[in-house]
C-alpha positions in Angstrom: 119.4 141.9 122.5 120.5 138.4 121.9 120.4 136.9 118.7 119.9 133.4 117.0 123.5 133.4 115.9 124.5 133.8 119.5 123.5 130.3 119.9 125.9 127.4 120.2 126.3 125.0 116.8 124.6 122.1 118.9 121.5 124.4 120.2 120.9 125.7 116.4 121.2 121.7 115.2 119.0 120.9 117.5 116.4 123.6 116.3 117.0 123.3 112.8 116.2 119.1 113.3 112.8 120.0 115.0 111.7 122.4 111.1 110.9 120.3 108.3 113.2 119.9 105.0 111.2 122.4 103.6 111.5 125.2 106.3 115.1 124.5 106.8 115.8 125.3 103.4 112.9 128.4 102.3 113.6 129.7 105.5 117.5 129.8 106.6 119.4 128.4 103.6 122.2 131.7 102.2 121.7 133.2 105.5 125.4 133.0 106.0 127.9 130.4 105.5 127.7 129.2 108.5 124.1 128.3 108.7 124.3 126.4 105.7 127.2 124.4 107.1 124.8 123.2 109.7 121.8 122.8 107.6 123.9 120.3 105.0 124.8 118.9 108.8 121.0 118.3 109.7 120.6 116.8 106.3 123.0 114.4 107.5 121.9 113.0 110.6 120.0 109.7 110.8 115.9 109.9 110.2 116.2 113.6 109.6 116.1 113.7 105.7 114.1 114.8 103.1 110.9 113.6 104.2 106.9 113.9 102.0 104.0 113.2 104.0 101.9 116.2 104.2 98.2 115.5 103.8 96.6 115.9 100.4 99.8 115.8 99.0 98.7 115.7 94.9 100.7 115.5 91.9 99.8 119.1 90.9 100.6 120.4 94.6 104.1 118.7 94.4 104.9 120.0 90.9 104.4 123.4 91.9 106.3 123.3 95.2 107.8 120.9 96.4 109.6 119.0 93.0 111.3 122.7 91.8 113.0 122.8 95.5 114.0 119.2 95.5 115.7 119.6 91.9 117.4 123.0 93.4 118.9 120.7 96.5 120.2 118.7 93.9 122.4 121.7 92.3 123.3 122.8 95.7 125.7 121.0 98.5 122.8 119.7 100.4 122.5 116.7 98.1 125.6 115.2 98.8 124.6 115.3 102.5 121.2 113.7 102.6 120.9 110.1 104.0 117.1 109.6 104.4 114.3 109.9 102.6 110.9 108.7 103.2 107.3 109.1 100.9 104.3 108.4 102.8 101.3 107.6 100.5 99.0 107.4 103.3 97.3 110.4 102.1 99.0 111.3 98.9 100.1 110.2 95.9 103.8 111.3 96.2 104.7 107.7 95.3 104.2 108.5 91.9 106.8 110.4 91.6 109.4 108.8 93.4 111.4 108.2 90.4 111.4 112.0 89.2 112.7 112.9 92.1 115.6 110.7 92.5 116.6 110.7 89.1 117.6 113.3 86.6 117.6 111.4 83.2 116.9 107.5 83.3 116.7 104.9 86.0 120.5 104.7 87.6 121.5 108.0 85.4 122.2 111.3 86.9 121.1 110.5 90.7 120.7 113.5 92.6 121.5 112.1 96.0 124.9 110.0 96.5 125.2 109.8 100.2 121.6 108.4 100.5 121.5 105.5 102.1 117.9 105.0 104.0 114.5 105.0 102.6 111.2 104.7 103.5 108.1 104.2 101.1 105.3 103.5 103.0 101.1 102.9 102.1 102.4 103.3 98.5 100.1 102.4 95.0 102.7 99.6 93.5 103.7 100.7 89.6 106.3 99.8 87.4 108.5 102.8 87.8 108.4 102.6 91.6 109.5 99.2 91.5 112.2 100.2 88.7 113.3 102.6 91.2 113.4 100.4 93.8 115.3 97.6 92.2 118.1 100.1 90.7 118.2 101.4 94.7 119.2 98.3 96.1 121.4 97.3 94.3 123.3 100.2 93.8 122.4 102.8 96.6 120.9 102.0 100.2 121.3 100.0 103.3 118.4 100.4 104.5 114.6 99.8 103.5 111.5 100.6 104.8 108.8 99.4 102.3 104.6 98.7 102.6 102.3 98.6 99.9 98.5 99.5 99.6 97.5 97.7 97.3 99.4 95.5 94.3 97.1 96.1 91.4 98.4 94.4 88.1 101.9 94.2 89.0 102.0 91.0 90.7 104.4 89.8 88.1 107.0 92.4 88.5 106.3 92.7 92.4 107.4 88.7 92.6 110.2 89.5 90.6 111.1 92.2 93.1 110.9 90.2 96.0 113.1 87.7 94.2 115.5 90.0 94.0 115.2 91.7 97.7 116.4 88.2 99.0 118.6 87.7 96.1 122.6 88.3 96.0 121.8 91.8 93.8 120.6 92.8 96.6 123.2 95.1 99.0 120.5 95.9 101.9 122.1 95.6 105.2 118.7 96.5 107.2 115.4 95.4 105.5 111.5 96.5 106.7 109.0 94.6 104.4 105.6 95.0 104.8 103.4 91.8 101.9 100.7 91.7 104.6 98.2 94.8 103.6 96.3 94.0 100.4 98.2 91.0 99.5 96.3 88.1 100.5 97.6 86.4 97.1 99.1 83.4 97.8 101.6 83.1 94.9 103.2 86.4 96.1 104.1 84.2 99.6 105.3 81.2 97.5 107.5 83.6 94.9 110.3 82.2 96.9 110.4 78.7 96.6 112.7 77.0 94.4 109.7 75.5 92.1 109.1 79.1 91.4 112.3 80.9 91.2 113.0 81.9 87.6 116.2 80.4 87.6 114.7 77.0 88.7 114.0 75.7 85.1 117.6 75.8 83.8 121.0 74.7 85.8 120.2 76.5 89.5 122.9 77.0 92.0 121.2 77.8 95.3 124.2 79.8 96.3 123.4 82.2 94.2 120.3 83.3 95.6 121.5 84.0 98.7 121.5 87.8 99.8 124.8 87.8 102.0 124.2 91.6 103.2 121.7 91.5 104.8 121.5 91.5 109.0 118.7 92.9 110.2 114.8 92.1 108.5 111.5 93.2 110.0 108.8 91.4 108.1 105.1 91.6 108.6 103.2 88.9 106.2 100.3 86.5 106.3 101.6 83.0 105.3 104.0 80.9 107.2 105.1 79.4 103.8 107.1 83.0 103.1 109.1 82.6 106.4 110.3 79.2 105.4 111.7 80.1 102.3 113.4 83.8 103.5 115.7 81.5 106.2 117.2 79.5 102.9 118.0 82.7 101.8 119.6 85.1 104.4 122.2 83.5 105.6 123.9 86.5 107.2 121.1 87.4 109.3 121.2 88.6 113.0 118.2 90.2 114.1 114.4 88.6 112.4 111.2 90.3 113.4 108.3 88.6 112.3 104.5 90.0 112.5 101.8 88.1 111.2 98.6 90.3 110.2 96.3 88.0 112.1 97.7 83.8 113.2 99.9 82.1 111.3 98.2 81.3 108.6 99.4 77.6 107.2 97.7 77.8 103.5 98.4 76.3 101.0 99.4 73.5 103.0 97.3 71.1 104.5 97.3 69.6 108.2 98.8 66.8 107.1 102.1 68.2 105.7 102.2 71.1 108.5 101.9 67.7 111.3 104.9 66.4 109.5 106.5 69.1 109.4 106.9 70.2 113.2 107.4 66.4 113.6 111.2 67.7 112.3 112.6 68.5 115.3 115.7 70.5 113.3 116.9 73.6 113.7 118.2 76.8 111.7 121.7 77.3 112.9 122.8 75.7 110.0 120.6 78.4 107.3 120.9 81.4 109.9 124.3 80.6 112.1 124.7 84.6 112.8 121.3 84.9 114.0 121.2 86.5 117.7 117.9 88.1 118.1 114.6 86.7 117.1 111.1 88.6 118.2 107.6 87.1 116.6 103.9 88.7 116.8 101.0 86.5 115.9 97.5 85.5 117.5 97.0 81.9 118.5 94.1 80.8 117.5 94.3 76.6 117.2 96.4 73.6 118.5 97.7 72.9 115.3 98.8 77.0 115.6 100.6 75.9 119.2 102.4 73.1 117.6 103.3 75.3 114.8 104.8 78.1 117.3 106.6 75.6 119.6 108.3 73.8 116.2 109.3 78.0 115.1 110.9 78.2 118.6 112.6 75.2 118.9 114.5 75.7 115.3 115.6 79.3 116.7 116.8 77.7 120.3 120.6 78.8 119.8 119.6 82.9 119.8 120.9 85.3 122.5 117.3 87.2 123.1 113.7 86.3 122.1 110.6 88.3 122.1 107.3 87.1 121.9 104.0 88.6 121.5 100.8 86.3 121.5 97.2 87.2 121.7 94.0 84.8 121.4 90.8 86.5 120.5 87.8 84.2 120.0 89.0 81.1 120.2 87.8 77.8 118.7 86.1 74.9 120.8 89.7 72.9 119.4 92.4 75.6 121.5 89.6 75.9 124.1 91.6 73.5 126.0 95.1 75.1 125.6 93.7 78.8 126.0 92.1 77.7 129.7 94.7 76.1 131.2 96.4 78.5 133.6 98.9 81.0 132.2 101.6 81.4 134.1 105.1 80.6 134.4 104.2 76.4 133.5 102.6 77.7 130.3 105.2 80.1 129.0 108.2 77.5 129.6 106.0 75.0 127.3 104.1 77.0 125.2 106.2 80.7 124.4 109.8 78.9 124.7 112.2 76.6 123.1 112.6 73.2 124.8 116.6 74.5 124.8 117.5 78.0 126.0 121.3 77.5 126.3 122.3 80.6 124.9 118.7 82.5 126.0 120.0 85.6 128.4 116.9 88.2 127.5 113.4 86.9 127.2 110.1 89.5 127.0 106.9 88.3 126.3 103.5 89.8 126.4 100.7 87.8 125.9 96.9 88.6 125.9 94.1 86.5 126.0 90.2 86.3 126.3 89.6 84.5 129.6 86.8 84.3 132.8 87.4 86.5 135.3 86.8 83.5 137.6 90.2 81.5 135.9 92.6 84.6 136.8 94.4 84.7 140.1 96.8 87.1 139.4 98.7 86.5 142.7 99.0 82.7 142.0 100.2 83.7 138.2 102.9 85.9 139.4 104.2 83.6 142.3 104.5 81.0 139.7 107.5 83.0 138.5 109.1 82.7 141.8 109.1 79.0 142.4 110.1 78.0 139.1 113.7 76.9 138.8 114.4 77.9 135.0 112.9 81.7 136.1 114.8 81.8 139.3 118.3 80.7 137.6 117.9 83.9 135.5 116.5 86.4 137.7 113.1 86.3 135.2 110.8 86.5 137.9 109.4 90.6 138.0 106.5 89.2 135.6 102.8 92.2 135.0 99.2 90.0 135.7 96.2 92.0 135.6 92.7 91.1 134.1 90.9 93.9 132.0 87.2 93.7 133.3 85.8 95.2 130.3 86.8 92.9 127.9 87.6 89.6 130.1 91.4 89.9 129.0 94.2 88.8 130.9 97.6 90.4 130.4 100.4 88.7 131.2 103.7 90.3 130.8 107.7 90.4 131.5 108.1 93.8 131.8 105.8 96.9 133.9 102.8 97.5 132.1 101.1 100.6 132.1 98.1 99.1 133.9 95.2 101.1 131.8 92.5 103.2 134.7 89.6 102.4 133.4 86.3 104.0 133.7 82.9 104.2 133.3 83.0 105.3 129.3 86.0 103.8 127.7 85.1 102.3 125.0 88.7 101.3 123.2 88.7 97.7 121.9 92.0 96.9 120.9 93.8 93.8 119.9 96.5 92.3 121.7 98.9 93.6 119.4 98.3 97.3 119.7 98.0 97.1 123.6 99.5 99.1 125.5 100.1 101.5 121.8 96.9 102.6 120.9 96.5 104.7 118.3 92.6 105.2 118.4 90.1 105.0 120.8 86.2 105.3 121.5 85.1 106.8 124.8 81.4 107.9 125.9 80.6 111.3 126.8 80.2 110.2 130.7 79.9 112.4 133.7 83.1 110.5 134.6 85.2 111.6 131.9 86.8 114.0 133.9 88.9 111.8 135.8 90.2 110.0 132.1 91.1 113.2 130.7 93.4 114.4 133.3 95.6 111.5 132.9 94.6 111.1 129.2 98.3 112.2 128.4 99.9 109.6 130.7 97.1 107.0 130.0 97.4 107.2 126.0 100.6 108.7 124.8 100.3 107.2 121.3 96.3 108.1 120.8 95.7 110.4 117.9 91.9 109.8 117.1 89.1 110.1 119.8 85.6 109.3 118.8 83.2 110.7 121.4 79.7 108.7 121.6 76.7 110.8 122.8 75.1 107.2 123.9 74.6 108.1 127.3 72.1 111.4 126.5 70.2 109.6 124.0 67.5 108.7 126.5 65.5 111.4 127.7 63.9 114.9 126.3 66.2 117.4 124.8 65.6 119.6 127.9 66.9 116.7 130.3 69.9 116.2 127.5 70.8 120.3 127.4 70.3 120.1 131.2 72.8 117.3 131.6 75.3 118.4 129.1 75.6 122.2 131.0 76.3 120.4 133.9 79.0 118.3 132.3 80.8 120.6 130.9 80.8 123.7 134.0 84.2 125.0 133.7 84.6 126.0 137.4 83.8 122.3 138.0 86.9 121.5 136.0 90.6 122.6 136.0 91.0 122.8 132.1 94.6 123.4 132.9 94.9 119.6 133.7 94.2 118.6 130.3 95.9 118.8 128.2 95.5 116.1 124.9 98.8 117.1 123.3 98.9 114.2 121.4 95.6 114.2 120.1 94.8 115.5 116.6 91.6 114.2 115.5 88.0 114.7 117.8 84.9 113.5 116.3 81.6 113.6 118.2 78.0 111.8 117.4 75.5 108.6 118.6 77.3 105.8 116.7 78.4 103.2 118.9 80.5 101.5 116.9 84.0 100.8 118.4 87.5 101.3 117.1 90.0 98.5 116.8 
């Protein structure tokens, strides 16, 4: 009979990387010497650290299991192997305890974990000893940060100071994921990089100070366009920016006037970010003054190796009308999506989604566009997606293969530009053609989670007629269950609202 320690060292890795933390260690740790040699391995491998985001997780439930093992790990060898750590507060309130965890006594004394190095907080409830935590971990600890918050509450004060500091030379982050988009719609969080409001500002400031000279890779997703002004004065080391706006750029505080002077500056940023290679941005368009915003953003970036763009326009205003309806295609991405100078430009993918006629979209027009323009045929750019999406009059327009949704008679998903082709959620009726979606719903929707099921189409009609209907619908030697399979899927919910998703 064979046996599990038959296996190979790789074959066992591999199995002990697909149990959690927590099974890895109940379950297998003091089998034998060698099994704990390839669980401290496991421990050591990229992504695959001690990781809290079990539903429902409570202070009480974390106490009484999962705090007793974590202080255990710290006694054992497995400490000095773990690299990544990430609390999810998404539906728990393990953020609260961050600091226990980490630390024995107080903050930056007795550390259980020295090799840790990458951390993720994400969806978490800001409070002072998180953001103690947080400061003492950058500075002294990790390279890399993942960090989004729920909600700020009263620390604003301390949260700007933190910022400050993430973008300051204290801070030893080499990659940086920051998400000041979700429940910050304060605008003095956005502006607490500015020299008027940096607390050194007031006495005898050297700007060369505040810069943060280890970082090289920053993922940011924010509201105001104020916020990524000020980050390039201080990140002079950077070489890879990703920037996501929640919704379009949004210009406040400033007024039109100062934003029109400002993209009158034809400058650029090699001289604030000369190591920058890669630069992707994610916005919606949604007026002129927007456009001229974007094209002044591209042109200070036109010295980068690859560029990534990703622009949607929803409901436009009567003022972009104009823009928005000219035709899309290869004309419109040279002087719309691109820098007027793409010297050093050798990978460009853009995606871009917008509400348009069906009667404006000639799809094979759009995509021979590609093949008679001389800037696309220099560098082989000319494999370009078109396709219009007849339910909700969008054209996509893309660089790279799309997977073209099948649509059919029920699909009810309304998602943004943004989340196409990744949708996470989607609304679909409970049509005699749902068949055909489910079969390929695997292929279709590899990212969908959450399916709400409407029940709009048997509302009409007595409950006989409805039960009659619904038998017929759902005749399993109509149907070859085998075919479906919804493996992704986690979440079914059925009932009459029509309310979509987004």
């Amino acid at each position: 009979m064979s046996k599990l320690e038959a296996l190979p060292n790789e074959i066992l890795i591999l199995i002990f990387c697909n149990l959690s933390w927590f099974e890895r260690t109940i379950s297998l740790w003091s089998l034998n010497a060698r099994f704990n040699f390839l669980i401290c391995l496991t421990f050591s491998i990229d992504e695959n650290g001690i990781i809290f985001n079990q539903p429902g997780l409570s202070y009480k439930k974390c106490y009484s299991g999962s705090f007793p093992l974590i202080s255990n790990l710290s006694t054992l060898s497995i400490a000095s192997f773990v690299r990544h750590m990430h609390f999810d507060g998404t539906n728990s309130n393990v953020c609260d305890l961050i600091h226990k965890l980490l630390f024995h006594n107080n903050f930056g004394e007795g550390f259980h974990y020295p090799n840790l190095k990458s951390l993720v907080v994400s969806e978490c409830l800001l409070s002072e000893p998180l953001i103690k935590s947080l400061s003492w971990l950058i500075e002294n600890q990790l390279y890399k940060l993942t960090l989004s918050f729920e909600k700020v509450g009263k620390q604003t004060v301390m949260l700007k100071k933190f910022i400050n500091k993430l973008f300051s030379r204290q801070n030893q982050l080499v990659s940086l994921r920051l998400d000041i988009a979700n429940g910050m719609c304060d605008i003095d969080i956005h502006q607490c990089l500015s020299l008027s409001s940096y607390p050194y500002s007031r006495v005898t400031f050297n700007k060369r100070e505040s810069y943060c000279l280890s970082l090289r890779y920053l993922h940011i997703h924010l509201i105001y366009t104020c916020f990524l002004e000020h980050i390039i004065e201080c990140i002079p080391a950077l070489e890879q920016m990703s920037v996501n706006f929640k919704s379009s750029m949004n210009m406040e505080p400033r007024s039109t006037t100062d934003i029109e002077t400002l993209i009158k500056s034809n400058g650029t940023w090699f001289d604030k970010l000369p190591k920058l290679e890669s630069f992707s941005l994610k916005t919606l368009i949604c007026d002129a003054l927007q456009f001229a915003y974007l094209k002044w953003l591209l042109n200070n970036v036109n010295y980068i190796r690859k560029l990534k763009i990703r622009l949607g326009g929803n409901e436009v205003s009567n003022e972009t009308t104009t823009i928005w309806n000219l035709l899309v295609d290869a004309n419109f991405i040279r002087q719309y999506c691109m820098p007027d100078i793409c010297k050093n430009l050798t990978n460009f993918d853009f995606y871009i989604a917008f509400k348009c006629e069906l009667l404006s979209v000639n799809t094979v027009k759009i995509i021979n566009s590609f093949k008679i323009h001389p800037f696309f045929i220099d560098r082989q750019w000319t494999n370009v997606t078109c396709f219009f999406d007849p339910i909700l009059s969008y054209q996509h327009l893309s660089s790279s293969i799309v997977n073209q949704l099948q649509f059919y008679n029920g699909l009810r998903y309304y998602p943004n530009f943004s989340t196409w082709p990744y949708i996470r959620r989607i609304s679909i009726d409970l049509h005699p053609s749902i068949y055909s979606l489910l079969q390929r719903f695997d292929q279709l929707f590899p990212n969908v989670w959450y399916i709400k099921v409407n029940m709009i189409y048997f509302r009409n009609g007595d409950e006989s007629d409805r039960s009659a209907q619904l038998r017929v619908l759902f005749e399993t030697e109509r149907w070859n269950l085998i075919n479906i399979q919804l493996s992704y899927v986690t979440r079914l919910d059925f009932g009459f609202c029509s309310k979509c998703l987004d």
